[in-house]
N, C-alpha and C positions, 0 to 999 in steps of 0.2 A: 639693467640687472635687477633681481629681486633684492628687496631687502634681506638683511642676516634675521631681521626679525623674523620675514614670511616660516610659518611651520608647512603651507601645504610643498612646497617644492621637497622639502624634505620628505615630504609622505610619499608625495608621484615618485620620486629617484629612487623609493625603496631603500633611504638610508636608514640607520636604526635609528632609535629612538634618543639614543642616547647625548648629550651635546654637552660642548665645554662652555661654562659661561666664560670662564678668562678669553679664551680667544675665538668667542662667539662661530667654533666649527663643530662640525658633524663628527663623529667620533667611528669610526671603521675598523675592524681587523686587517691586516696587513692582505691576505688572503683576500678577504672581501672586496678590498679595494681595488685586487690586483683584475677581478673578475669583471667589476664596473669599470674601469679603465680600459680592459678589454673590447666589453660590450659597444663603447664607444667609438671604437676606431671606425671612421666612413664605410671603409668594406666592410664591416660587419651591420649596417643601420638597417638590413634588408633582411636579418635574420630574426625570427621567431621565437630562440630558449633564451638565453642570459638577456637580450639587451629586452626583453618584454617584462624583467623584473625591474626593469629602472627608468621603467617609460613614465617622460615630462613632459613640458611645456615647450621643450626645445625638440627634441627629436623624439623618433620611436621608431619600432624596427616596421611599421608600418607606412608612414609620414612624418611631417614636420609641419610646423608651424612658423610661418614668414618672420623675424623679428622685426623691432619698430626701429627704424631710424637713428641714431645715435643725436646727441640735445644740439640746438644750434647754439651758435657764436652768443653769448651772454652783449646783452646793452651793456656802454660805458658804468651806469652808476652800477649794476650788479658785479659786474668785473671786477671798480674801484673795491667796492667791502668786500668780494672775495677775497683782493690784496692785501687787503688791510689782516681780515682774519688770517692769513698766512705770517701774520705780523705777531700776533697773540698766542698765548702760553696755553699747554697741551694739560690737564691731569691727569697724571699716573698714577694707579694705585702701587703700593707694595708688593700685591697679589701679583698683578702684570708683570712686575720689572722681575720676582721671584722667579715667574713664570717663564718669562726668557733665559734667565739664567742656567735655567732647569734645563729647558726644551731646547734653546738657540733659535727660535723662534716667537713672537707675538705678532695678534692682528690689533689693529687699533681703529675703532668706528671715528667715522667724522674729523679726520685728521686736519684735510682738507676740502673747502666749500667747490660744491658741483662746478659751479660758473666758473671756478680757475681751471678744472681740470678739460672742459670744455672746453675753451680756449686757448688752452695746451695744446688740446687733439686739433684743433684746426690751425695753429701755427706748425705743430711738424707735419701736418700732410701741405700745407702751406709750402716748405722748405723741400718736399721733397717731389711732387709736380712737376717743375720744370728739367728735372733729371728722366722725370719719365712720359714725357710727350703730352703731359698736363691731364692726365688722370691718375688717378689713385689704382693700382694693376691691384688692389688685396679686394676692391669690390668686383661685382660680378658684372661681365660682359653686357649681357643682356639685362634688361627692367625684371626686376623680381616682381611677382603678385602683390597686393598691396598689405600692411605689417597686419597680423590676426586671422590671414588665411588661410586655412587647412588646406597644403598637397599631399593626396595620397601616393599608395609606393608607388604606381609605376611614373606618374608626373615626379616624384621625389628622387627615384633612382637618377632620372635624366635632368634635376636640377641641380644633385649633387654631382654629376658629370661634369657638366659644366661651368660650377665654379671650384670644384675641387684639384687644382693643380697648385697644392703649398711651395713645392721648387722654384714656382715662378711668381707667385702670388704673396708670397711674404715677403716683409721686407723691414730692416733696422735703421737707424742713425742713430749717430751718438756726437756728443758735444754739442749739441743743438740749446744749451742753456750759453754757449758764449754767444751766439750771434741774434738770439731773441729774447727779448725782456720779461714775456709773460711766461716763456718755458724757464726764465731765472730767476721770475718771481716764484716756482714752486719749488726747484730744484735747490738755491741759495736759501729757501724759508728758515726763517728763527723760531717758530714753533717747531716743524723739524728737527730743526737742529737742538732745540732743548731736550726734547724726549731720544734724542741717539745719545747724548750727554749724560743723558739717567740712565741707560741701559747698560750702557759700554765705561760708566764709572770715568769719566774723562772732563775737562773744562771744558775745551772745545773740538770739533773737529771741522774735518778738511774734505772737499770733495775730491774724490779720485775719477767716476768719470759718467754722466747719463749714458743713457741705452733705450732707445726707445721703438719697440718691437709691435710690428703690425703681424697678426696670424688668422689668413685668408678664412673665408667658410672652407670645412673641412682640414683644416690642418690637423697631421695624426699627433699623438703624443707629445708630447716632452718627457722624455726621460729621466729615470732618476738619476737625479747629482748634486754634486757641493759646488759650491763656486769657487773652492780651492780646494786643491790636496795636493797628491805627490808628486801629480802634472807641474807645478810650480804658472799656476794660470796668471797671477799677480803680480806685481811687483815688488808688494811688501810680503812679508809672513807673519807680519803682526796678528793677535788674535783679537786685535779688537777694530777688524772691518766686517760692516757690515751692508746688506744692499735692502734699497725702500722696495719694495716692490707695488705701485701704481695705478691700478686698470684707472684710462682716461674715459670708462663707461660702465654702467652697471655689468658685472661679470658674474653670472651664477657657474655653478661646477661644470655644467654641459658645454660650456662657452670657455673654458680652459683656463678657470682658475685654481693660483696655486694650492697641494696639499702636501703636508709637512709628516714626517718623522715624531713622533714625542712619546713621553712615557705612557705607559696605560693610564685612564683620568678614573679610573672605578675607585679614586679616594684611599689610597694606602696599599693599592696591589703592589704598586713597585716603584718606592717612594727612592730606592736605589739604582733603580735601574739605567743602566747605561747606553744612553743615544749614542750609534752608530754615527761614526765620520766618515770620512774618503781614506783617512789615516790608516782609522780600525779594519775597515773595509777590504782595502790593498793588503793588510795583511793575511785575510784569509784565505787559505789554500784554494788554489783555482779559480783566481780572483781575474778575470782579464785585463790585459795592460791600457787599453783601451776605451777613457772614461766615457766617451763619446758614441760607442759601439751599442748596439742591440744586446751582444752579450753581457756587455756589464750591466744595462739595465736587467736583464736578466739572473744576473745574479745577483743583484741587490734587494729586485724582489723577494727570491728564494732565501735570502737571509734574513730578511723580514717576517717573510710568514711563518718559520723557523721560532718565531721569539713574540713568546705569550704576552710576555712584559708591557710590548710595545704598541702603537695604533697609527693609524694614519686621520691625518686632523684634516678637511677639506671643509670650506665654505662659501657661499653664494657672498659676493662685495659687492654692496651699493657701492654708487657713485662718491667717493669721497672716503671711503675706508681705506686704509692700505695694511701691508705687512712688511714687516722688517724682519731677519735675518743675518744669521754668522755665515761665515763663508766655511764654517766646516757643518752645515747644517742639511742633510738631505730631503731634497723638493723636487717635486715632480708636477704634472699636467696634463688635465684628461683631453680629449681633442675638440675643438673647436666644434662643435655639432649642430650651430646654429644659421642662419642664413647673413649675420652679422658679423663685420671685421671686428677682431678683439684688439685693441689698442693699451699697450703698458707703457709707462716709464718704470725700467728699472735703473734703479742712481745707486751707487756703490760711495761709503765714506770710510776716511780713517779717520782713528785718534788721533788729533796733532801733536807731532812726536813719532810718529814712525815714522819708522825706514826701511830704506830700498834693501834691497836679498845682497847678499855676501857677493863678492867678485868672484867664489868659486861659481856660486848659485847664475849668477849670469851668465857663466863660461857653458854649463849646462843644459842652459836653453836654446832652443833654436833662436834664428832669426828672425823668426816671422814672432815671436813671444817679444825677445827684446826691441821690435820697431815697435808692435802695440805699446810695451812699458813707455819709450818714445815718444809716443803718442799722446799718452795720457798724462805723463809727467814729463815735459821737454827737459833737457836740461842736469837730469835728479842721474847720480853716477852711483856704485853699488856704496851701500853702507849710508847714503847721505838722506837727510830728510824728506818726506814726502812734501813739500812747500812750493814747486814751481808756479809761476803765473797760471797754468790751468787747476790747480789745486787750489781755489781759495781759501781760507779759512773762514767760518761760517759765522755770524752772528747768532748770540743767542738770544730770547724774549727778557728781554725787562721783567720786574718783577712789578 
């Protein structure tokens, strides 16, 4: 992934000029963004108007460009000080934590050292191999060209054929922090854990569950949404969970990283203005029941672009940056446009101290909601604390 420093990626994507320094992203109209998003979808890579206004280093409506390899397995001693730095305490400015408060979202550089994340990505495809006949189904079939060389369209069209099937080619796990050390070493981290602690105004918290999502070359979209709302996706309704979000490899915007919701950054346009939830959202007229659906992506855009106030925040994550989020915060994702698997952990925490949804609130839910709650919290009945044996509670950094 490029650095958030890199400015030329910003100039090739045809993003504006404009940039947030708190959370070192691209600054968009809601509009704008929806058109770049567009542009990106695999079926569209072979078109001439919109995606030739945001041709990069990753795709263009002409070709692409091979990526490089994702980094190998870190030596013992770089590993070891990776751990260690997962060990040590994070600085926050005021700005930041203001900033989340504000938005429900911040990105934060250098969270975590390359080599741990590294060896994250190779312990869960590690874990997940032997389920799939000992390859990894999110790379592609066939040997790609070697990384840095240019296929034009019609070699491009037929290489995006064939590794563009995301139904089969993606693929998750989760709770992979119980049964490996080095994915516990990042997921249980006290640095981590200090900076959720500043955010979320809390002593300690608790892990509720990893998630860690492989999205093949050409995966389309991700859609907008919250990680909570009137779906009752959770188990707690606490407002103070929030999810890390990971890439275990350099992610620029082409390659499907996340862009967030927030107020306009033009400095005092709309120092009032109010971020959209899942809450707000469901309440507006002809709003589909369906968070999941095409259509509600659909209307969430149209109520974004609707509202001056607001922008869409996207930015390029080196290896080791992440983002953190509220679970009423809307994020979305542009598709996968590179010849490289994109590899996250997304880790989800509470404040220690909540608790599970009301016994009406479980009666509610289907049962495919209440096995997941199950799942993630064995044990935890309505009303009771989120604390089973898979919820740790997390240490925090020494001072």
């Amino acid at each position: 992934m490029e650095t958030a420093e890199s400015t030329s990626s910003s100039e090739k994507e045809g993003a504006p000029d404009q940039t947030s320094e708190v959370s070192f992203g691209r600054l968009m109209g809601a509009r704008e963004y929806s058109a770049f998003r567009k542009s990106r979808q695999p079926h569209n890579l072979d078109r001439s108007s919109e995606a030739d206004e945001h041709e990069d280093t990753g795709t263009t409506s002409r070709g692409l460009t091979v990526s490089p390899p994702p980094p190998p397995y870190p030596d013992v001693s770089a590993l070891r000080q990776a751990i260690q730095t997962a060990e040590k305490p994070y600085t926050l400015s005021e700005e930041q934590v203001l900033f989340f408060r504000q938005n429900g979202f911040i990105r934060l550089r250098s969270v975590f050292d390359p080599h741990l994340l590294a060896a994250v990505r190779h312990a869960i495809v590690g874990i997940m191999l032997p389920a799939c006949k000992g390859r990894n189904p999110s790379e592609p079939s066939d040997p790609l060209p070697p990384a840095g060389t240019r296929v034009e369209e019609e070699e491009a069209k037929d290489l995006w054929h064939r590794m563009s099937e995301p139904q089969t080619k993606s693929w998750h796990i989760q709770m992979a922090w119980a049964i490996d050390e080095t994915v516990r070493a990042m997921v249980l981290a006290p640095r981590l854990s200090s900076i959720l602690c500043r955010l979320l105004e809390t002593p300690r918290v608790r892990l509720y569950h990893d998630n860690c999502l492989s999205r093949a070359p050409g995966c389309p979209t991700t859609k907008w949404h919250c990680d909570d709302g009137p779906g009752k996706h959770m188990i707690t309704a606490s407002e103070k969970v929030v999810t890390v979000w990971v890439p275990l490899q350099d992610t620029p915007c082409h390659m499907g990283a996340l862009a967030f919701v927030r107020r306009d950054g033009r400095g005092g346009v709309s120092d009032s203005a109010v971020v959209p939830s899942a809450w707000t959202v469901a309440a507006s007229d002809g709003c589909p029941d369906d968070e999941k659906s095409d259509a509600y992506d659909e209307f969430v855009s149209r109520l974004l672009e609707e509202r001056e106030d607001l922008q869409v925040d996207c930015a390029d994550y080196a290896c080791g940056d992440v983002s953190i989020h509220s679970t009423n915060c809307f994020h979305t994702a542009s598709p996968n446009t590179t010849t490289s698997v994109r590899m996250i952990m997304g880790t989800t925490y509470v404040a220690d101290g909540a608790r599970a949804r009301s016994e009406e609130e479980f009666e509610e839910v289907g049962e495919g909601k209440r096995k997941a709650w199950a799942k993630f919290c064995p044990g935890v009945g309505p009303g009771q604390e989120l604390n089973s044996k898979l919820n740790p509670l997390l240490r925090v950094c020494r001072d």
